[in-house]
LOKOLNU-232052 format. One record per residue (C-alpha): residue number from 1; x, y, z; residue in one letter. Coordinates in pm, 1 decimal. Layout:
<atoms>
atom resi=NUM	x=X	y=Y	z=Z	resn=a
...
</atoms>
This chain:
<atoms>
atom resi=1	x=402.5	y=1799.7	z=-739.5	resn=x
atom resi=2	x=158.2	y=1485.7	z=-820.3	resn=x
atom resi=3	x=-172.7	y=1429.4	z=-698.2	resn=x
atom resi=4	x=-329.3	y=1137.6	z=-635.6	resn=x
atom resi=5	x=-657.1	y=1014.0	z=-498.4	resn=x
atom resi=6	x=-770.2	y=637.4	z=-353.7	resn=x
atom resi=7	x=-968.4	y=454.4	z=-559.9	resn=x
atom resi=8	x=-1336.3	y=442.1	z=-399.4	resn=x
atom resi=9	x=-1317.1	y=65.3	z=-260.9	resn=x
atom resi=10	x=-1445.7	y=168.4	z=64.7	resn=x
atom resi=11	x=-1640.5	y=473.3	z=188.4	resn=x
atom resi=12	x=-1448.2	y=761.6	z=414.2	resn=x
atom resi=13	x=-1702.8	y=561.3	z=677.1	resn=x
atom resi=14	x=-1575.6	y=286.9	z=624.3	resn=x
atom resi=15	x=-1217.4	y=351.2	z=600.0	resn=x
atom resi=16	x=-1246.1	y=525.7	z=981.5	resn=x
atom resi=17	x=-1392.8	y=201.0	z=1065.2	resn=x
atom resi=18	x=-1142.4	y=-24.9	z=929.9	resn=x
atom resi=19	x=-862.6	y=223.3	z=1080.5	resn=x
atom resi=20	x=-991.2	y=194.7	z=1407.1	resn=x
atom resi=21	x=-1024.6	y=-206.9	z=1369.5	resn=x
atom resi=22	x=-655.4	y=-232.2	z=1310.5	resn=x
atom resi=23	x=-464.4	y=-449.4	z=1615.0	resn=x
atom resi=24	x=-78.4	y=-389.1	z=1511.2	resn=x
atom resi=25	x=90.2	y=-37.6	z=1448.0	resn=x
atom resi=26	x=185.9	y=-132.6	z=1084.1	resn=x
atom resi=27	x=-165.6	y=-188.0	z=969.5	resn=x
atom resi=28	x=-275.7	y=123.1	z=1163.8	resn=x
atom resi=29	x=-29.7	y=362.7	z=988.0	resn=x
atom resi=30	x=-89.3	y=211.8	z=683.3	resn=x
atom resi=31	x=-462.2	y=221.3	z=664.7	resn=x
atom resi=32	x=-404.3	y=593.1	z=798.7	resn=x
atom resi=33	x=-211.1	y=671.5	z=488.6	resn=x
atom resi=34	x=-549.5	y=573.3	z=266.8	resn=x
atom resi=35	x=-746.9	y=754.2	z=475.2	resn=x
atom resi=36	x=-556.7	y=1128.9	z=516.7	resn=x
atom resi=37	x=-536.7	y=1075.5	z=86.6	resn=x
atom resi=38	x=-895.6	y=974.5	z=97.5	resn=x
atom resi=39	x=-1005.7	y=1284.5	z=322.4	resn=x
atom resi=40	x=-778.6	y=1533.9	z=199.2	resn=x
atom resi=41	x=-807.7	y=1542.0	z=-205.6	resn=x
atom resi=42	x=-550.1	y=1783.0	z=-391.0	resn=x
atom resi=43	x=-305.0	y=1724.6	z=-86.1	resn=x
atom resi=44	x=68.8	y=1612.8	z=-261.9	resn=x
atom resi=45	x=241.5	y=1329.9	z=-120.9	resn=x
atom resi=46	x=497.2	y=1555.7	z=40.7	resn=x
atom resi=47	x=230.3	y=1717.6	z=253.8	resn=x
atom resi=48	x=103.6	y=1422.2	z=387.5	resn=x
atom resi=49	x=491.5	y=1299.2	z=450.5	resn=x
atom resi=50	x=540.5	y=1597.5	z=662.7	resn=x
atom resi=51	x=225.7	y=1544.9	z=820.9	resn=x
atom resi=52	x=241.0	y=1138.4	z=882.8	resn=x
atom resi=53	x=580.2	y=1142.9	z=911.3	resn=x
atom resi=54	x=635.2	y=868.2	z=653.4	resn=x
atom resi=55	x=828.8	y=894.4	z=343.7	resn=x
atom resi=56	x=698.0	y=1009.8	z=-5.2	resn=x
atom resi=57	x=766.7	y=640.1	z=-111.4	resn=x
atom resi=58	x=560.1	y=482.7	z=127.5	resn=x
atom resi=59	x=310.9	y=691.8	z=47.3	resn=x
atom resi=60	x=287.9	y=651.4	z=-287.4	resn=x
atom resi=61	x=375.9	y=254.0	z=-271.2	resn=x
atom resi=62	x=46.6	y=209.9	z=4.7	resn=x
atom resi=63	x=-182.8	y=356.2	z=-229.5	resn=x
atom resi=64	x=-13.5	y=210.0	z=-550.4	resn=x
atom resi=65	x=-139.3	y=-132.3	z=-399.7	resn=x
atom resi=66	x=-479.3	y=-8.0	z=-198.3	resn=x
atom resi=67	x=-580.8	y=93.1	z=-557.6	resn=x
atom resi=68	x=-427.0	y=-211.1	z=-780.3	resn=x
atom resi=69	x=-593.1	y=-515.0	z=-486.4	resn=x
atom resi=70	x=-874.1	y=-330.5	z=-347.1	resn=x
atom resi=71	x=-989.0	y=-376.6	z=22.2	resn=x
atom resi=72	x=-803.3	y=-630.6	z=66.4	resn=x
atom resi=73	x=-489.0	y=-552.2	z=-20.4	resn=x
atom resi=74	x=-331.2	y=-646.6	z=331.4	resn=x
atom resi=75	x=-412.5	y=-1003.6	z=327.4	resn=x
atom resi=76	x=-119.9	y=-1058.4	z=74.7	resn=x
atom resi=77	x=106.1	y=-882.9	z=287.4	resn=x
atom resi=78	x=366.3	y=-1117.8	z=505.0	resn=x
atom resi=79	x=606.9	y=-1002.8	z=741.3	resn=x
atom resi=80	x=890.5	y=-1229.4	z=925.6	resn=x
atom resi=81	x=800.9	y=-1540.6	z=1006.3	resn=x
atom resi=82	x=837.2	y=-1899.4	z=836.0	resn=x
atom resi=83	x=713.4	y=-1852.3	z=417.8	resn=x
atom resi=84	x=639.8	y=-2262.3	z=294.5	resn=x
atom resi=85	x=675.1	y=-2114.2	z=-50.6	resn=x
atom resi=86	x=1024.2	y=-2060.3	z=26.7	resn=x
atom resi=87	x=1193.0	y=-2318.9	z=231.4	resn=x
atom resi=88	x=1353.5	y=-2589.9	z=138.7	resn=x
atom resi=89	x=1294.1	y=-2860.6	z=428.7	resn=x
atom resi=90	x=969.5	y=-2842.2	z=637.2	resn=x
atom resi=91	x=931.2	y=-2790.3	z=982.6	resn=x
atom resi=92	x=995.6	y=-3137.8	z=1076.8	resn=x
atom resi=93	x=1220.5	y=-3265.6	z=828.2	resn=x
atom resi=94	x=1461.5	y=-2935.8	z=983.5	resn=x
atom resi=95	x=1401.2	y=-3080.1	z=1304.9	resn=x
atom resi=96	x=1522.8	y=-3434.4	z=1200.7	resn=x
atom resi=97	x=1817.4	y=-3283.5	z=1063.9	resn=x
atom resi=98	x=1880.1	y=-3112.9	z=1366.0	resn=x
atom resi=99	x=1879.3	y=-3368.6	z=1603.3	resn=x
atom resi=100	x=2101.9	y=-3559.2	z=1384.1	resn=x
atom resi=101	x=2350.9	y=-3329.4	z=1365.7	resn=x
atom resi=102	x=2357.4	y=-3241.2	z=1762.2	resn=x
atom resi=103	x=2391.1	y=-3647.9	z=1818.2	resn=x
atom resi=104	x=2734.2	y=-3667.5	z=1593.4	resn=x
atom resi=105	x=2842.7	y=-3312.4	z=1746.8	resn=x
</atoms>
């Protein structure tokens, strides 16, 4: 089985405090992750899958990044919503359209 540790960015302290900080359930389980590797050295990844109840991968792909970005890795991290990067039209050039298309239906 691999080991792995978290790369000392922030303090066990710390990490409890940023843990407890966290608003939505997907930062919270996440930030849990770092800290049960952080507080529990020599534990494998499929200890602490049984024990979270997350998979190996997610595991080893939340401390992969924790590690590579630091503290804050999170910031980087988008889910849903409208990405600018992405799209094609902006938000009011899609309504335009819209409203054009509704007055020829």
């Amino acid at each position: 089985m691999k080991h792995f540790k978290v790369f000392p960015h922030l303090n066990t302290e710390e990490l409890l405090s940023v843990l407890n900080s966290q608003e939505e359930i997907r930062g919270f389980k996440d930030w849990q992750i770092i800290y049960c590797v952080a507080v529990n050295p020599g534990k494998t990844a499929s200890e602490l899958s049984v024990l979270l109840g997350v998979s190996k991968s997610r595991i080893y792909r939340i401390i992969q990044s924790y590690n590579k970005q630091g503290k804050d890795w999170r910031l980087s991290k988008q889910w849903g919503g409208r990405r600018e990067a992405r799209s094609l039209m902006s938000l009011e050039e899609e309504g335009k359209l819209l409203k054009e298309v509704e007055t020829e239906a």
